[in-house]
C-alpha positions as a printed Julia matrix, in Angstrom:
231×3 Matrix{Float64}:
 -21.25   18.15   -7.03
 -21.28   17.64  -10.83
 -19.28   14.97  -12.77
 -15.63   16.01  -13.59
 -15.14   18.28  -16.71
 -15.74   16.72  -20.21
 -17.78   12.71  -18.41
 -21.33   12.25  -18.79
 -23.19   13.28  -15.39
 -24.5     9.16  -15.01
 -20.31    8.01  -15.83
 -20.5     6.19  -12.55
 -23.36    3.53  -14.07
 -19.98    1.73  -15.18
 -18.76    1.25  -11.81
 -18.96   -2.35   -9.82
 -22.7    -2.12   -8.6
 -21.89   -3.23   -4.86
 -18.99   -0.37   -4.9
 -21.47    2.13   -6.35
 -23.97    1.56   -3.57
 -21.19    2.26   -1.06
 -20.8     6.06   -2.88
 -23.57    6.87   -1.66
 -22.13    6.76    2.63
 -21.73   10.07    3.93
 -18.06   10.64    5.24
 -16.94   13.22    7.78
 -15.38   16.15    6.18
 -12.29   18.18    8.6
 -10.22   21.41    7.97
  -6.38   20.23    7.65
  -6.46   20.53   11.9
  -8.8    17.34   11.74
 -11.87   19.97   13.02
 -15.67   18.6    11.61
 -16.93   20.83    8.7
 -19.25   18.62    8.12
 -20.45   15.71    5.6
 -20.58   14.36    1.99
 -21.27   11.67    0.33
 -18.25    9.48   -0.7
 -18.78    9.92   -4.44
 -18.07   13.31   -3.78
 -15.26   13.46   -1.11
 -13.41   11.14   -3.84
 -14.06   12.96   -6.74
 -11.12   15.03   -8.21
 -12.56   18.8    -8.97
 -12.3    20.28  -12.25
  -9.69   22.82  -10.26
  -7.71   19.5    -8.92
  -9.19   20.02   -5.38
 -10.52   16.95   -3.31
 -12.6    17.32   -0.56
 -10.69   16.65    2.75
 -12.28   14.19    4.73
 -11.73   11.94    7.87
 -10.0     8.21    7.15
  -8.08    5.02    8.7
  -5.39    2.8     8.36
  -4.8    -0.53    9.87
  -1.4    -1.97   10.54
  -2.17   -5.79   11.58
   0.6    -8.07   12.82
  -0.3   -11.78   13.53
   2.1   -13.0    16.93
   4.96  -13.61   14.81
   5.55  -10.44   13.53
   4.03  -10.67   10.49
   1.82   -7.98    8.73
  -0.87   -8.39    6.79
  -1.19   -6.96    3.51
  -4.52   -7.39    1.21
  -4.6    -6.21   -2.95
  -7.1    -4.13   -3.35
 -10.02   -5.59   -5.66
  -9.99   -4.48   -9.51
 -13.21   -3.38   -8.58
 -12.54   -0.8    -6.48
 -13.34    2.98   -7.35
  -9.67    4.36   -5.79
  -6.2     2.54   -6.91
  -7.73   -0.92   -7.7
  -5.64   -3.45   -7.66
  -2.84   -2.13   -5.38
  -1.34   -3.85   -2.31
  -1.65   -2.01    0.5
  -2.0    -1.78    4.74
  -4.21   -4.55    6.35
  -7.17   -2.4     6.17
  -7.56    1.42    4.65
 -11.47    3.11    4.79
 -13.46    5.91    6.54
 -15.49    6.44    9.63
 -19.22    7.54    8.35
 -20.9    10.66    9.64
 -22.75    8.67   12.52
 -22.89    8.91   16.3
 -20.79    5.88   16.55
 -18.38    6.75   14.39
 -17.94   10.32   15.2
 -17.1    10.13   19.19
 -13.77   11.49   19.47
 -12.59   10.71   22.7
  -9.4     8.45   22.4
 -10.44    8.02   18.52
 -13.12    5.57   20.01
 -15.3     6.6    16.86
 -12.28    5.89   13.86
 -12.11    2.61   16.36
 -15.38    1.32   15.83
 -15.51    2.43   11.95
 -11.98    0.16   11.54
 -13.57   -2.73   13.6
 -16.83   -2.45   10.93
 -14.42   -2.64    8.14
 -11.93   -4.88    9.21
 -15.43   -7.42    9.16
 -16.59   -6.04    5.84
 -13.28   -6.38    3.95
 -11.47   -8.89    5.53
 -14.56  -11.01    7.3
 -12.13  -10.94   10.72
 -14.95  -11.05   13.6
 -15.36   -7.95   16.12
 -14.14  -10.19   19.05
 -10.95  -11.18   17.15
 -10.34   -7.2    17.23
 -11.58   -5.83   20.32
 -11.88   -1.89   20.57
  -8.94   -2.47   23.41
  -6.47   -3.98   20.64
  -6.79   -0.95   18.4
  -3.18    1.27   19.21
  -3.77    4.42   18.26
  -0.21    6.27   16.83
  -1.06    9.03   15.16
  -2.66   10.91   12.2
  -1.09   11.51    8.72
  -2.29   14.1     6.14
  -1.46   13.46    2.65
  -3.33   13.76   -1.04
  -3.56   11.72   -4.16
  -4.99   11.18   -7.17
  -6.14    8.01   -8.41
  -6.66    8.81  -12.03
  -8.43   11.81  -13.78
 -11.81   11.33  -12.01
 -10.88    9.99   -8.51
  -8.55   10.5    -5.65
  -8.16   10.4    -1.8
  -7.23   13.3     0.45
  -7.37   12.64    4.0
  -6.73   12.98    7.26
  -5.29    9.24    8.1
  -5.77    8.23   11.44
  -3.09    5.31   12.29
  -3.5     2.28   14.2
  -1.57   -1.02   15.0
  -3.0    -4.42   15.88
  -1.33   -7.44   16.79
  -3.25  -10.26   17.33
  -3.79  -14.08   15.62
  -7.02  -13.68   13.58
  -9.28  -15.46   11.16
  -9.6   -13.94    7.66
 -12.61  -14.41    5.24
 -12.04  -11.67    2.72
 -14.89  -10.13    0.75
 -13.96  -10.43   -2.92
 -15.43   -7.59   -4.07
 -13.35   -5.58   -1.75
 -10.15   -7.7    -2.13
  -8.19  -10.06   -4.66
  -5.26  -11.6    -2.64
  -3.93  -11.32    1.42
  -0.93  -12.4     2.84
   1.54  -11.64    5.92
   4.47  -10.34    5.08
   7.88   -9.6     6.67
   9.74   -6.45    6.63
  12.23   -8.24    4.21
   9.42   -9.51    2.39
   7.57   -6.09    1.81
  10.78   -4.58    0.45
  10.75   -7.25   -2.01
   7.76   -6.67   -2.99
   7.82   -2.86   -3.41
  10.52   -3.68   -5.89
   8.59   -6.04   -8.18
   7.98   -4.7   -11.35
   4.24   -6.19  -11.34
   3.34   -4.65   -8.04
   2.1    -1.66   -7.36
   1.54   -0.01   -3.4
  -1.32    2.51   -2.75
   0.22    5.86   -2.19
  -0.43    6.28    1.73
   1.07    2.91    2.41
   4.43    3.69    0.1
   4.32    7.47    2.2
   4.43    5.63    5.55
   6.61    2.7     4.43
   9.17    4.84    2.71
   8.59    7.5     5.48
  10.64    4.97    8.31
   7.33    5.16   10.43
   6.4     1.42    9.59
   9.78   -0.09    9.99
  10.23    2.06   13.53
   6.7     0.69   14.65
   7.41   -2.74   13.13
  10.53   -2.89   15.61
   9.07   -1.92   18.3
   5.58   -4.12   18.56
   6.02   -4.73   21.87
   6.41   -1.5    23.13
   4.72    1.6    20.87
   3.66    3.24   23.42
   6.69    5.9    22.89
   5.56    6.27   19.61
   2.26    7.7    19.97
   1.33   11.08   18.74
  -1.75   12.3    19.31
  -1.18   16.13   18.46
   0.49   15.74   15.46
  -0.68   15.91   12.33
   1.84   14.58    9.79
   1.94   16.04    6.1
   2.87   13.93    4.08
């Protein structure tokens, strides 16, 4: 896929050198029904087409509650290619166009992919977030653009986590963390200086997170696995 209309085919030499390198992963295109089409790289499933079309792929979000109710947010580094410097949802990536990550059954393969990058972003270790703890809700199907060049358009697979863990965050892939209230997030939606990524402002302004936040103890009512939300 070329470079967007009017940047140099080599713009992306100005990007963050470890976030360039992870362009290059292939991630699992779907038709809006969440079927496999196929793969791309994520430089290209990210770029915004000269006709405004991004390529719909396969993604993740992680809701994770410590024992007290609390969720964890993280600010998304500068660095990053997509809405740097945003707060959003514990942890927000994609499952890559790999066995592993591609087994369907029960989601197992989104699973595995959020356990990888819960490690990667947030340095939380595999057996603080067994495969078991992931609650899978739903999926959620929603587009936006970044800036000019960049943008996301996916099809957002949902999960919730509660558990006590231990955080190491990667500073490339993050600037600040912290656990939050419901009260607390409101707040800081409303801050002038902050800024939420769009998926996390859809579901938060959406009622889903405040209904699942409510209801930690029991979500198993609130689990969807045929729909597809648009959003």
């Amino acid at each position: 896929m070329p470079a967007p209309v009017g940047l140099p085919d080599n713009f992306e030499d100005t990007i963050d050198p470890i976030q360039r390198q992870l362009l290059a992963e292939e991630c699992i295109l779907v038709n809006k029904d969440d079927g496999v089409l196929g793969h791309d790289s994520k430089k290209n499933c990210h770029l915004v087409q000269a006709n405004g079309d991004i390529l719909l792929h396969r993604a993740f979000s992680v809701f994770l509650f410590n024992t007290k109710g609390e969720l964890l947010l993280q600010k998304r580094s500068k660095v990053k290619v997509t809405f740097p410097s945003m707060y959003t949802n514990t942890c927000c990536s994609h499952p890559l166009f790999r066995n592993d990550e591609m087994t369907e059954n029960e989601a197992l393969g989104v699973k595995v992919a959020a356990q990888r990058r819960l490690y990667e972003e947030l340095g939380i270790p595999k057996e603080d977030v067994p495969l078991d703890a992931f609650q899978y809700l739903t999926r959620i199907h929603y587009k936006a653009t970044s800036n000019s060049i960049w943008g996301e358009h996916e099809i957002d697979y949902i999960f919730v986590i509660q558990r006590d863990v231990t955080i190491h965050p990667n500073p490339n892939e993050i600037d600040d963390v912290r656990y939050v209230t419901l009260e607390k997030l409101h707040e800081l939606k409303n801050r002038d200086d902050v800024q939420l990524t769009p998926w996390f402002k859809l579901i938060l302004e959406s009622g889903k997170l405040p209904l699942w936040w409510k209801n930690l103890n029991n979500l198993k009512p609130f689990a969807d696995h045929d729909t597809i939300h648009r959003m």
